[in-house]
C-alpha positions as CSV (number, residue, x, y, z in Angstrom):
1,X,68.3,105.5,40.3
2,X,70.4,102.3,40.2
3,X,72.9,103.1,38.1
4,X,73.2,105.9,40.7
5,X,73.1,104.2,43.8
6,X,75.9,101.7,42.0
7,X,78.5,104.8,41.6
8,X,77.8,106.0,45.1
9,X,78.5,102.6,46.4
10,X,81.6,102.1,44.1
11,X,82.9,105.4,45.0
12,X,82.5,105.2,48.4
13,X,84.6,101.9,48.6
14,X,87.2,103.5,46.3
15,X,87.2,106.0,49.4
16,X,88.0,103.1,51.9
17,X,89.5,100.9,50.3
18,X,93.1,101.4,51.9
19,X,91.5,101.3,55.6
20,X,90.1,98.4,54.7
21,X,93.4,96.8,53.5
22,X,95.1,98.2,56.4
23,X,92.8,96.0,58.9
24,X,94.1,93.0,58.2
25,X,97.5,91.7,59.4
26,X,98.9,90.5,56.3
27,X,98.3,93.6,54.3
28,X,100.0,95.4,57.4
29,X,102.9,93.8,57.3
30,X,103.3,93.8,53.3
31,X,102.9,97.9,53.0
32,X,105.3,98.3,56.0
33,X,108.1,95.7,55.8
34,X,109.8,98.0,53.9
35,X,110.6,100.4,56.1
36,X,111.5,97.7,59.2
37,X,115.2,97.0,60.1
38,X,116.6,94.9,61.9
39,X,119.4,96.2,64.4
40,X,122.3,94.4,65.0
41,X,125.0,95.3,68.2
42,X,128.3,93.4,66.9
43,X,131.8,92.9,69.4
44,X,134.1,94.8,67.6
45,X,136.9,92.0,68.3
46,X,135.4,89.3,67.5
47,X,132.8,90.0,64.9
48,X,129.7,88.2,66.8
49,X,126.4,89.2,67.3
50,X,125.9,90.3,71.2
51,X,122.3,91.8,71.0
52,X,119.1,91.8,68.2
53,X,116.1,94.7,68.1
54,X,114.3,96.4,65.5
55,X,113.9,99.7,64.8
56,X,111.9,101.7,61.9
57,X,111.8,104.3,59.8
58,X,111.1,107.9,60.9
59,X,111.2,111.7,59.9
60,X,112.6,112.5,56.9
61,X,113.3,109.0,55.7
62,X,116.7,108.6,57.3
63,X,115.9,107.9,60.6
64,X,115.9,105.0,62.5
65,X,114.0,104.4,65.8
66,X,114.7,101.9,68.2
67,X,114.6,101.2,72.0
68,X,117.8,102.4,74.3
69,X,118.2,99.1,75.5
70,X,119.0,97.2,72.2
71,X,121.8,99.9,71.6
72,X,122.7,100.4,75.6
73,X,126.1,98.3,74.9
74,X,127.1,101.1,72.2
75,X,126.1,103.9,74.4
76,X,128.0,102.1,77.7
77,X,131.1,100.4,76.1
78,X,131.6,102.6,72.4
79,X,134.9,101.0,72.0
80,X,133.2,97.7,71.9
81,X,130.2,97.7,70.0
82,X,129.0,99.1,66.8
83,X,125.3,98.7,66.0
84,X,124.4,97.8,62.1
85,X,121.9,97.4,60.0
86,X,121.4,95.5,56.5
87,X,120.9,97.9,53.6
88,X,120.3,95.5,50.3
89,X,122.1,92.5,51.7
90,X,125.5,95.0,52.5
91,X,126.3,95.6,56.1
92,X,126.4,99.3,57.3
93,X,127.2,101.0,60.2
94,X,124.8,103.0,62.2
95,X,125.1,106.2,64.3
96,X,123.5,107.0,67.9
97,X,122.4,110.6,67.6
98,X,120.1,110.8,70.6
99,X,118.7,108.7,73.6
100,X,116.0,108.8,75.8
101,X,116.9,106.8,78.7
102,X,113.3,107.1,81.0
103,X,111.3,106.3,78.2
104,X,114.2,103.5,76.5
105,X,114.0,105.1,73.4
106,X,116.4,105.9,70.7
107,X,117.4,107.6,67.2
108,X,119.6,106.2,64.7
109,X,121.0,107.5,61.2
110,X,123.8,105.8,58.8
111,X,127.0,107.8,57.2
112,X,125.5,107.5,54.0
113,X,122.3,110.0,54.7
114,X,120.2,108.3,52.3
115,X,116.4,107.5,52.6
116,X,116.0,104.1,54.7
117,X,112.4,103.2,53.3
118,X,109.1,105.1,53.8
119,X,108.8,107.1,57.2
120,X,105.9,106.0,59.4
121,X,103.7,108.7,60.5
122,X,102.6,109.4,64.3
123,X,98.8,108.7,65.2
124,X,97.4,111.8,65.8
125,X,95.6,110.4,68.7
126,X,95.9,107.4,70.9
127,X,93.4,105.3,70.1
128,X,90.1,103.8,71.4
129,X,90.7,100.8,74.5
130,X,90.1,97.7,72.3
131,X,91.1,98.8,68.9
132,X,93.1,96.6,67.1
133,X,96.6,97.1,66.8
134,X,99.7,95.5,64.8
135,X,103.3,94.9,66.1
136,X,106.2,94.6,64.0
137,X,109.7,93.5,64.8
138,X,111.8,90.8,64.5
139,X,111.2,88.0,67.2
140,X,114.2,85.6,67.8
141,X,116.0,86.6,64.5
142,X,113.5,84.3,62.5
143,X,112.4,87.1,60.5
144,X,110.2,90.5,60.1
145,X,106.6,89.2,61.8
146,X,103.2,91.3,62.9
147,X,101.5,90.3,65.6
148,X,97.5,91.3,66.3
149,X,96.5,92.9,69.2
150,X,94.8,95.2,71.1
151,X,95.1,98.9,72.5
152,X,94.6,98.6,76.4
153,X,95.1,102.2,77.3
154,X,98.3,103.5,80.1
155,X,99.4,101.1,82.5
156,X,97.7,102.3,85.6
157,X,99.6,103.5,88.6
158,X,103.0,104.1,87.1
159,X,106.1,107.0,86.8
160,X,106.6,106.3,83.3
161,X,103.8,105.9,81.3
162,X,103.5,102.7,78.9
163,X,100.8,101.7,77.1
164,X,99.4,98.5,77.6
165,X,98.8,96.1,74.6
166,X,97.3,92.4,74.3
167,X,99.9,91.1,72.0
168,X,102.1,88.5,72.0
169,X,106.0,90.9,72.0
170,X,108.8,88.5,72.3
171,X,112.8,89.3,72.2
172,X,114.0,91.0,69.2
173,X,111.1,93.0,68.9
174,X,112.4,95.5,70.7
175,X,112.3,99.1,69.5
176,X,109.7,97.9,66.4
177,X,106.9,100.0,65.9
178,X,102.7,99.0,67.0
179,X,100.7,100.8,64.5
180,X,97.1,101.1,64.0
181,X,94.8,100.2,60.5
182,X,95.8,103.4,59.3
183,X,99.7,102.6,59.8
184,X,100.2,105.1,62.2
185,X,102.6,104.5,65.2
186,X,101.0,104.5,68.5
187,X,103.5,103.1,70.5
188,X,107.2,101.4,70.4
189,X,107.5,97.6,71.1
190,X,109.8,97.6,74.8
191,X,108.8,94.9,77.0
192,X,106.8,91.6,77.6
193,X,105.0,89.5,80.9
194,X,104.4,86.6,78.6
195,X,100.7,85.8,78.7
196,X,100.0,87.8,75.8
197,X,100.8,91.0,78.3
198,X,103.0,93.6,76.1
199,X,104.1,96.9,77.0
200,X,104.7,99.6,74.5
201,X,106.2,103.3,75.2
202,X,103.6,106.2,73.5
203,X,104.4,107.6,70.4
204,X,104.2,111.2,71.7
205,X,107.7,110.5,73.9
206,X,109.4,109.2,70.2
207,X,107.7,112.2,68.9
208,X,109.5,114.7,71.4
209,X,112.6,113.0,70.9
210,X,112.1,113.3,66.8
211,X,111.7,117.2,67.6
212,X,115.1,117.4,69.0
213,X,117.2,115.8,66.2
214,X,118.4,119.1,65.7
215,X,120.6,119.2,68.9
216,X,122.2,115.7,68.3
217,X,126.3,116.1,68.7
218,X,125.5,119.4,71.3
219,X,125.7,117.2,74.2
220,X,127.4,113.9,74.9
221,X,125.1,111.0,75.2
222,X,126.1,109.9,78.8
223,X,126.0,113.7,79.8
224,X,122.4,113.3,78.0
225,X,121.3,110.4,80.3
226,X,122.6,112.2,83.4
227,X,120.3,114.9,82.7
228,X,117.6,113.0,81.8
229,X,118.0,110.3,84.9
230,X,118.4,113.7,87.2
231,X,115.3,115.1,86.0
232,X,113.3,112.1,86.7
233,X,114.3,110.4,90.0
234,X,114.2,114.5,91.4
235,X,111.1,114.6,90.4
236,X,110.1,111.1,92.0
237,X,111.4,112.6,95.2
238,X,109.3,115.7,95.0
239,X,106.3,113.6,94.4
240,X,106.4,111.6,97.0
241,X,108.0,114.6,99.5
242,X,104.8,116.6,98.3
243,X,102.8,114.0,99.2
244,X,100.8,113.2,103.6
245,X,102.9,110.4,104.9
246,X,100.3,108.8,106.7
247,X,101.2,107.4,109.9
248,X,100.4,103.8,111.0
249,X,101.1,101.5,113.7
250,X,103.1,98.1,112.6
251,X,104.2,96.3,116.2
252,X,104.8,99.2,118.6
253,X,106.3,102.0,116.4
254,X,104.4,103.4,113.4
255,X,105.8,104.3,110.0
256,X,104.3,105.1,106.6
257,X,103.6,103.1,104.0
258,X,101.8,104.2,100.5
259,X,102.3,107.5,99.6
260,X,102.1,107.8,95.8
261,X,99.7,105.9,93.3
262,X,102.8,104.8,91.5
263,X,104.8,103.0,95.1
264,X,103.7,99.7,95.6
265,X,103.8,98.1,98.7
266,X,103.9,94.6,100.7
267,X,103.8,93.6,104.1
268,X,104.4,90.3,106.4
269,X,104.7,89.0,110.3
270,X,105.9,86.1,111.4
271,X,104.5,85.6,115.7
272,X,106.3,82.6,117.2
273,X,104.7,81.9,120.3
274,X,107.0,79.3,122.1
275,X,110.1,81.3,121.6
276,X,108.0,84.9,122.6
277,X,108.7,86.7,119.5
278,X,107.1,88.8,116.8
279,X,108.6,90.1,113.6
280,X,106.5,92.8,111.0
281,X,107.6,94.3,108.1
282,X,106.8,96.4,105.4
283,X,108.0,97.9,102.5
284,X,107.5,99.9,99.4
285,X,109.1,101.1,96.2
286,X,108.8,102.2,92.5
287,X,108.1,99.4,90.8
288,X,110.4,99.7,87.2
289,X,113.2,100.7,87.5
290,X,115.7,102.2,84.5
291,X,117.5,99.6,82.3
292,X,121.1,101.1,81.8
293,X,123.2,98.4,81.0
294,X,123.6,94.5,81.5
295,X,123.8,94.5,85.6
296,X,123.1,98.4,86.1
297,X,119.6,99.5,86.4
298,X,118.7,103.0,88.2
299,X,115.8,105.2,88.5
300,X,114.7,103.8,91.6
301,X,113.1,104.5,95.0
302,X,112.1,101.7,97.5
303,X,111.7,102.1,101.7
304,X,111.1,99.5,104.5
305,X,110.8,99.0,107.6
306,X,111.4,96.3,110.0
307,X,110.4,95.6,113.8
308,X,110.9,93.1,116.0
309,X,110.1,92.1,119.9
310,X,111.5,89.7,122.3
311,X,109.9,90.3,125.7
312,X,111.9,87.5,127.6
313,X,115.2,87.6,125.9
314,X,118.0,90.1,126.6
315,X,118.6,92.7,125.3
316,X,121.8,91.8,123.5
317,X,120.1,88.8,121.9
318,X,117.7,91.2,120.7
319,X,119.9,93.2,119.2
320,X,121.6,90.3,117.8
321,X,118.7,88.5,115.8
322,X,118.2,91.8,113.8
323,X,121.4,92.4,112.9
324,X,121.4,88.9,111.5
325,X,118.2,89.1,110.3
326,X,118.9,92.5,108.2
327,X,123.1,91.5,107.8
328,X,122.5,90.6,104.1
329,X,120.6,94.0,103.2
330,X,121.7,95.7,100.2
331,X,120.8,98.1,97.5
332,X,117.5,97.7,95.3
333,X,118.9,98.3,92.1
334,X,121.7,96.6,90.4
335,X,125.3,98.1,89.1
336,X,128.9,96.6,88.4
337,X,132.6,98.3,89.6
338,X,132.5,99.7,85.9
339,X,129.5,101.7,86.2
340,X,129.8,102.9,90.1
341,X,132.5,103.7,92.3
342,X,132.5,101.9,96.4
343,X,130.0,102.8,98.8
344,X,131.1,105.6,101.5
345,X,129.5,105.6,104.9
346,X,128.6,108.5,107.3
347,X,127.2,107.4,110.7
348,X,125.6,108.5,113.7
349,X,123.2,108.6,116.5
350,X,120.3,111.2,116.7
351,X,117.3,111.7,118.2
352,X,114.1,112.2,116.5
353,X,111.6,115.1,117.1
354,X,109.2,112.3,118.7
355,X,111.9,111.4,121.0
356,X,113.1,108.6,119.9
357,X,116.8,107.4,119.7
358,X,118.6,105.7,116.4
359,X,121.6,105.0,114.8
360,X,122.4,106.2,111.2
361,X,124.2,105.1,108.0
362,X,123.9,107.2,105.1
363,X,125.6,105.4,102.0
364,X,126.7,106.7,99.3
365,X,128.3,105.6,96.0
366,X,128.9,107.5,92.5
367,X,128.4,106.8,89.2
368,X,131.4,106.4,87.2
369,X,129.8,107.4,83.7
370,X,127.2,109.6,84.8
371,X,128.3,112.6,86.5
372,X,126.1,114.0,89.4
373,X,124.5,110.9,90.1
374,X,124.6,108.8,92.9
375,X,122.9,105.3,94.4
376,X,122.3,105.9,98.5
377,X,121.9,103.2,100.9
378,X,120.6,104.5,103.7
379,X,119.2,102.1,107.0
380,X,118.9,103.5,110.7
381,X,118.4,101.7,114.0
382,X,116.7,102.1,117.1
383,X,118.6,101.9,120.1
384,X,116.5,103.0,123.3
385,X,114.2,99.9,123.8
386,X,115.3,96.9,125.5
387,X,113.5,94.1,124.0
388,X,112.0,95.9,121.3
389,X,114.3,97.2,118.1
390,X,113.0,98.7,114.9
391,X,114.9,99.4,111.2
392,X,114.4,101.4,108.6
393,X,116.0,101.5,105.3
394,X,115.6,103.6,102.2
395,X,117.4,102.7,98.1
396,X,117.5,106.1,96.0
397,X,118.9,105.0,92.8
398,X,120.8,107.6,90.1
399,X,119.6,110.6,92.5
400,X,121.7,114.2,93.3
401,X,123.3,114.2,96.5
402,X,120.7,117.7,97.4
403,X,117.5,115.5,96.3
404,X,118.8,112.6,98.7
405,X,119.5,114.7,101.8
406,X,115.9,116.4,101.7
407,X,114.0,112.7,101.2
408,X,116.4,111.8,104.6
409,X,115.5,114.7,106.5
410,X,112.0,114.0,106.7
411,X,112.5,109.9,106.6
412,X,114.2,110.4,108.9
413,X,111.8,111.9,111.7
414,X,108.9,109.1,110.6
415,X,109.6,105.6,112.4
416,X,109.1,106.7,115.9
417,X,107.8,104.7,119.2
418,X,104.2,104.8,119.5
């Protein structure tokens, strides 16, 4: 009966022994090293070094996965970067053959088509909040590292999903892979808040991109992007248009604020008693926004409004203090001359369904690189009060011009005189 219960025991820790080696961070690393890489953006001119990631192996072995943003220079500039990675101590040159620019994902290969190392296999469910995860990458360029941590489920009230994991991801992490005991990838290291607050993109959205491989070289990778960015602010718009905009009183007009899970919003005033004013304002937007490039970011909604009342002043000082107040507004989002054409203007006065009078300027200005899409600037005005004005102002970033027009029709019609 001993000798018995002896086998069972042996054979059932022959059963787990490799979970049990996987559940420990140095075993972790030593099984998986192998099939890390470091990815490497080089100036073609002058042979440097201009960006660090990692990325790991996936599919059939010669696949590489990494984040969109370490390769973004490649994708943006293709005459001035290459992107490599260190095969046995030799140098070699690595291929973009699809992005997924909402998620910052990306898919790598070499000329050479040979395996790259072992292909990590996708966890075929996320795991339980609190189970221990491992991070791999290369933080700082001193080296291939895991880090511990744990799984903390989606990050709540957001467009696009992350996961949320206690770990301590720093730079050059990027695009390596968070795996659980069983090696499995759960999600891909993108971004930090320091504090030992990571953020890692699910493994289902590398997956979907994995099942496309297929279609690489059909479609140009900015034309790609342009799709993808479409797809996603249009349907950002048709959230939030689906949505009640509750009205609510702020000074003497109402607006909206909250409409969406995913907007975030703010709100001040600022009463000054011996000079007889009151200023409120609010405002609200998408939180992320869609790393494109160094200085261009898109995939971005925010809205405000400002009001503002002088009883005893004139009118024209009235007038005057918020356009000086409001003279420095500009887009939410960032982009360079490269990347987006100049801002053109339409203007004009209209009247709102509630009866209330504004001026108008609908901004618009193109992206170069991504066809179809545009950043608008939009603000309007009230004009009809005396010693009362009110602004509004809306940033739709890497939208169509169709999806823009319906979100200002209905904007449009919502600051109004109480």
């Amino acid at each position: 009966m001993i000798r018995t219960l002896i086998s069972l025991t042996l054979y059932l820790l022959s059963c787990w022994t490799p979970q049990l080696l996987a559940a420990s961070a140095d075993s972790v690393y030593a099984h998986y090293a192998p099939s890390l890489y470091q990815i490497r953006i080089m100036e073609t001119h002058s042979g440097s070094r201009a960006a660090l990631g990692s990325g790991f192996v996936i599919g059939d072995g010669t696949l590489l996965a990494t984040n969109y943003h370490v390769v973004s220079g490649k994708v943006m500039e293709p005459d001035k970067y290459r992107v490599e990675i260190d095969i046995k101590g030799q140098a070699v040159t690595a291929n973009i053959l699809l992005v997924d620019a909402i998620h910052d994902l990306a898919i790598l290969s070499t000329d050479t088509h040979q395996p790259l190392g072992t292909a990590l296999l996708f966890a075929p469910q996320p795991p339980q909040k609190g189970a221990v995860l491992y991070s791999l990458g290369n933080p700082h360029d001193i080296g291939m590292t895991v880090v511990e941590g744990n799984y903390n489920g989606r990050v709540e009230h957001s467009f696009v999903e992350q996961i949320h994991f206690s770990g301590a991801i720093n730079s050059g992490m990027s695009g390596g892979p968070t795996i659980n005991g069983e090696g499995q990838i759960v999600g891909i290291n993108v971004a930090t808040a320091g504090n030992q607050i990571g953020f890692l993109v699910p493994a289902e959205f590398l997956k979907q991109l994995l099942n496309r491989v297929g279609d690489a070289g059909k479609t140009s990778l900015l034309d790609a992007m342009a799709s993808q960015i479409r797809d996603h602010t249009t349907a950002m718009l048709d959230d939030l248009l689906a949505q009640e905009w509750k009205l609510e009183p702020m000074g003497e007009v109402t607006i909206f604020a909250k409409t969406a899970p995913w907007v975030e919003c703010w709100g001040n005033s600022d009463e000054q008693k011996e000079r007889g004013t009151l200023s409120v304002s609010r405002g609200c937007n998408s939180g992320s926004q869609l790393f494109l490039a160094d200085g261009f970011s898109s995939g971005y909604i925010e809205y405000e409004f400002f009001y503002f009342q002088a009883p005893k002043w004139p009118s024209t000082s009235v007038y005057r203090h918020m356009a000086l107040g409001t003279a420095n507004a500009m887009p939410g989002n960032k982009t360079t001359k490269t990347q987006a054409a100049n801002y053109t203007c339409t203007n004009d006065w209209v009247k709102t369904l509630a009866g209330t009078t504004k001026r108008l300027s609908y901004c618009t200005r193109p992206y170069k690189r991504l066809p179809g899409l545009f950043d608008v600037f939009y603000v309007g005005v009230t004009t009809d009060r005396t010693n009362q004005v009110a602004m509004e102002h809306f940033t739709l970033a890497g939208v169509t011009r169709e999806a823009s027009l319906r979100f200002l029709a209905r904007f449009k019609e919502q600051m109004t005189w109480q």
